[in-house]
C-alpha positions in Angstrom: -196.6 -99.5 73.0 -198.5 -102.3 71.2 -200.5 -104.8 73.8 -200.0 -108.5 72.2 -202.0 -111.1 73.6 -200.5 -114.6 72.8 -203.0 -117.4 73.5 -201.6 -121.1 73.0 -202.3 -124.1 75.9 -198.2 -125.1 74.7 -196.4 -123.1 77.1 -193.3 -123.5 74.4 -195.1 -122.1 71.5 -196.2 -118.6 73.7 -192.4 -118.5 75.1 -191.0 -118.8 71.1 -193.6 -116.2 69.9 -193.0 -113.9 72.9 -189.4 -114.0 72.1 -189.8 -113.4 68.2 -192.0 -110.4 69.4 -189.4 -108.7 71.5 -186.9 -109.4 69.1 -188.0 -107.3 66.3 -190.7 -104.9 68.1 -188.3 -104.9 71.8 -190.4 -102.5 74.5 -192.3 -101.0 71.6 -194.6 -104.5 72.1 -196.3 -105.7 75.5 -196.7 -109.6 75.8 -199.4 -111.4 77.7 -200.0 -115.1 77.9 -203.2 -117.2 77.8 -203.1 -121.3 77.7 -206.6 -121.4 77.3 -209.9 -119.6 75.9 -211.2 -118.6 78.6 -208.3 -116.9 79.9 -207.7 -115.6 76.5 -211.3 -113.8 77.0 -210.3 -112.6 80.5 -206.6 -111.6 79.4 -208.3 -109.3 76.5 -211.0 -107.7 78.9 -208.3 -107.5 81.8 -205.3 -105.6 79.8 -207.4 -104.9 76.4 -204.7 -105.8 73.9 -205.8 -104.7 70.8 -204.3 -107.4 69.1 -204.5 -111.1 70.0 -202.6 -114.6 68.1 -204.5 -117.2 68.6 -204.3 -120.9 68.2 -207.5 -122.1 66.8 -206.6 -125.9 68.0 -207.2 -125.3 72.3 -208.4 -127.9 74.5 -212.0 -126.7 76.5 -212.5 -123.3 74.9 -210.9 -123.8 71.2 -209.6 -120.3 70.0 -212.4 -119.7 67.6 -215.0 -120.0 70.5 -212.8 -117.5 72.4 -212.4 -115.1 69.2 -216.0 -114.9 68.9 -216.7 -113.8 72.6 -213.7 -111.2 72.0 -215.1 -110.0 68.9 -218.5 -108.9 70.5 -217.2 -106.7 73.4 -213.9 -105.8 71.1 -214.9 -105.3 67.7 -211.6 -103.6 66.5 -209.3 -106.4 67.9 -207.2 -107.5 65.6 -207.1 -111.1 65.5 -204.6 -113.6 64.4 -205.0 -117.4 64.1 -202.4 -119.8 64.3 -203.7 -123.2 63.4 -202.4 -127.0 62.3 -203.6 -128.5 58.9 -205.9 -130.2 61.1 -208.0 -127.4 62.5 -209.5 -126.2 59.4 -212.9 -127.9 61.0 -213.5 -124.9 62.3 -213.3 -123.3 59.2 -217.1 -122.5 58.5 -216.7 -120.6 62.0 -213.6 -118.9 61.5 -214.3 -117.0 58.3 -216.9 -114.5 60.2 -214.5 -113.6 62.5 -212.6 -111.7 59.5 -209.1 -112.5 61.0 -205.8 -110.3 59.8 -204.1 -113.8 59.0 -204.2 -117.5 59.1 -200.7 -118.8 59.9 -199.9 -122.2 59.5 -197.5 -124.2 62.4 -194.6 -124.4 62.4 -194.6 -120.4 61.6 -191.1 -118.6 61.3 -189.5 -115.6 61.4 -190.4 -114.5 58.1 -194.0 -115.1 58.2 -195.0 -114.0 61.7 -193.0 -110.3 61.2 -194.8 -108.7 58.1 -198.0 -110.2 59.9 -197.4 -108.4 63.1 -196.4 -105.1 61.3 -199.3 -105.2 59.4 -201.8 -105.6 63.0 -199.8 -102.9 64.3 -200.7 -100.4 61.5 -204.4 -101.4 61.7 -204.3 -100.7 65.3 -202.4 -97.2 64.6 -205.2 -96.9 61.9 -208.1 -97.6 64.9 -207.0 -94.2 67.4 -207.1 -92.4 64.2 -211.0 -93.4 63.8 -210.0 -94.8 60.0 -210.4 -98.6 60.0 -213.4 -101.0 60.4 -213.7 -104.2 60.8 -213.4 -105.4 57.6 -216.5 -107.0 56.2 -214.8 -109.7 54.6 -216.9 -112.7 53.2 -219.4 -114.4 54.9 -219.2 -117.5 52.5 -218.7 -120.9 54.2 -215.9 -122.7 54.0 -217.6 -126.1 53.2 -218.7 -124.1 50.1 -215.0 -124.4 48.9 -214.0 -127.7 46.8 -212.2 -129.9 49.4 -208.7 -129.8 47.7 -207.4 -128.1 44.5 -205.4 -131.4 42.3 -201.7 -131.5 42.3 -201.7 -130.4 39.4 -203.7 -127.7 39.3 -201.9 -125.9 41.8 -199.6 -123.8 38.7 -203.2 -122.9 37.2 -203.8 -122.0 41.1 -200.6 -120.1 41.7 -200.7 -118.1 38.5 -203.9 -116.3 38.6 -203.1 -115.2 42.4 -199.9 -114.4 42.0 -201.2 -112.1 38.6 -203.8 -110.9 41.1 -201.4 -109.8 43.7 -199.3 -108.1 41.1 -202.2 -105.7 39.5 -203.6 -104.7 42.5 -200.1 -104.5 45.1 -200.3 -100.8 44.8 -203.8 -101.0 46.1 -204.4 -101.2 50.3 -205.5 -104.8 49.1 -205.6 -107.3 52.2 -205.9 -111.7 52.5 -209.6 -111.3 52.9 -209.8 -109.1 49.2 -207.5 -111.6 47.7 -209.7 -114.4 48.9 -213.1 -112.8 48.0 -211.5 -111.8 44.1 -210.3 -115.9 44.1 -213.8 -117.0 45.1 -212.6 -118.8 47.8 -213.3 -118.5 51.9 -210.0 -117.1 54.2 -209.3 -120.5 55.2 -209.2 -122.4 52.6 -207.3 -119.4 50.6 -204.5 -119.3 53.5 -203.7 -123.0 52.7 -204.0 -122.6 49.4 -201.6 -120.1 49.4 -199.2 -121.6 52.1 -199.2 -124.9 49.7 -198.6 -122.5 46.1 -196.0 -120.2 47.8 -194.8 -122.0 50.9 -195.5 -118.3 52.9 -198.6 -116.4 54.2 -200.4 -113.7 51.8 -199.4 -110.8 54.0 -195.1 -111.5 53.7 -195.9 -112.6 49.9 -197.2 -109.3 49.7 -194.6 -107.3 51.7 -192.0 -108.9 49.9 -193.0 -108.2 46.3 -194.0 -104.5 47.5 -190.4 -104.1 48.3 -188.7 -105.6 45.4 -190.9 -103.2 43.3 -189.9 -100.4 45.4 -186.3 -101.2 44.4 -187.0 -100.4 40.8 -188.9 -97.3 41.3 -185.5 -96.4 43.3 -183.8 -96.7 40.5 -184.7 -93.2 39.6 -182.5 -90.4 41.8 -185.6 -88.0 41.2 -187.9 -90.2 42.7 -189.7 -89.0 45.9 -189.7 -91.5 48.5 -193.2 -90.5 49.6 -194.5 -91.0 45.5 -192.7 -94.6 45.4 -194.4 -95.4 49.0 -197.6 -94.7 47.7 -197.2 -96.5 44.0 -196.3 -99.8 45.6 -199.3 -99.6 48.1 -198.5 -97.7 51.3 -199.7 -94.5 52.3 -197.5 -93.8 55.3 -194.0 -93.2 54.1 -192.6 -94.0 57.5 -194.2 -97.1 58.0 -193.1 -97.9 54.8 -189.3 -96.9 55.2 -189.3 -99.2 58.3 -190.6 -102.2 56.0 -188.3 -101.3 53.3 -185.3 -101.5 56.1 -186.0 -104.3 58.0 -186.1 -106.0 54.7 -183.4 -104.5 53.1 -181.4 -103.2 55.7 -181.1 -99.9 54.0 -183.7 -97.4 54.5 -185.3 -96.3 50.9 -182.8 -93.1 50.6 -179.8 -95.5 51.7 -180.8 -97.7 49.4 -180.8 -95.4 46.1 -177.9 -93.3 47.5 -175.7 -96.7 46.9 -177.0 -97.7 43.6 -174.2 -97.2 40.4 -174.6 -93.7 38.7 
């Protein structure tokens, strides 16, 4: 059972989430509300979710406030901001607090899920004593130029999307692709919501599957050699990407290709 803490002051926006959560994740995932900071401080402490979305953009106690009160007494939370193209005031702020993801309202379906996949396996990754909170970059946002030109958003898109591709195999996360870029995690999530109209983490999960499917090609191949060449180490967790994806699990998949 994963403890989600969903902290919005728009009582619509936790009801949509909370309903995209039980969707895909059903009783595997525990949802608690919070309309504020402060009760997003006292929800953690109260039920200690391990892994908390949180819109930056709160009235009172703003979610980056609240995220850096959690972080102190919960340094393994995993934290997930949801924020407007407005809030990246906060950006000098947010960047310390190392969060999994920056996703950008309206979020759908296909953003949110590989997101939320992804914070579960870090929290699987915590009870096994392996992950730490990732040191990310301390580097402020302000230090970033204020907005790439139109037309440099190819040049842009090209050498991240060449990045992605040589390191996919790699446990690479948003904060490694941002650091590589030279740019803060902010500033990189919009960048890369405005070059590929989707977050880094689905970006990711999507080409990791598509270059699954080729390795599949091969009836020899071991599904436990093609999980780890395109970046996952757990074959399971990666059969239940490759499925909800696909709809096929891996085998299923290469069992219906042509001779």
């Amino acid at each position: 059972m994963y403890r989600v803490l969903i902290a919005d002051d728009e009582e619509i926006e936790r009801l949509s989430f909370s309903r995209k959560l039980k969707k895909y994740f059903g009783e595997s995932c525990e949802v608690f509300h919070a309309e504020n900071g402060m009760q997003a401080i006292l929800a953690v402490d109260k039920n200690d979710t391990p892994i908390v979305i949180m819109d930056i953009g709160m009235p009172g106690m703003n979610g980056v406030e609240a995220a850096e009160w959690i972080r102190k007494s919960h340094p393994d939370c995993v934290i997930i901001f949801l924020t407007a193209y407005d809030d990246f005031s906060y950006a000098k702020r947010a960047v310390s607090l190392h969060a999994l993801e920056y996703l950008l309202k309206p979020c759908d379906d296909e953003e949110l899920i590989p997101v939320m996949e992804e914070a579960m396996r870090q929290v699987d990754l915590c009870g096994e004593g392996i992950r730490g909170t990732d040191a990310g970059t301390d580097r402020d946002a302000e230090d970033d130029p204020g907005q790439e030109p139109e037309n440099g958003y190819s040049r842009v898109a090209a050498a991240i999307r060449a990045y992605v591709r040589e390191n996919y195999s790699r446990d690479i996360s948003m904060q490694d692709a941002a650091r590589a870029m030279n740019y803060s995690e902010v500033y990189f999530c919009r960048l890369f919501k405005q070059c590929f109209d989707q977050n880094f983490t689905a970006y990711l999960t999507h080409l990791r599957v598509k270059e699954a499917k080729k390795l599949l090609e091969d009836p020899r191949a071991n599904i436990k050699d093609v999980s780890r060449s395109v970046g996952y180490s757990d074959s399971k967790y990666f059969s239940k990407i490759f499925k909800r994806i696909t709809g096929q699990l891996p085998s299923e998949y290469r069992d219906g290709l042509p001779s």
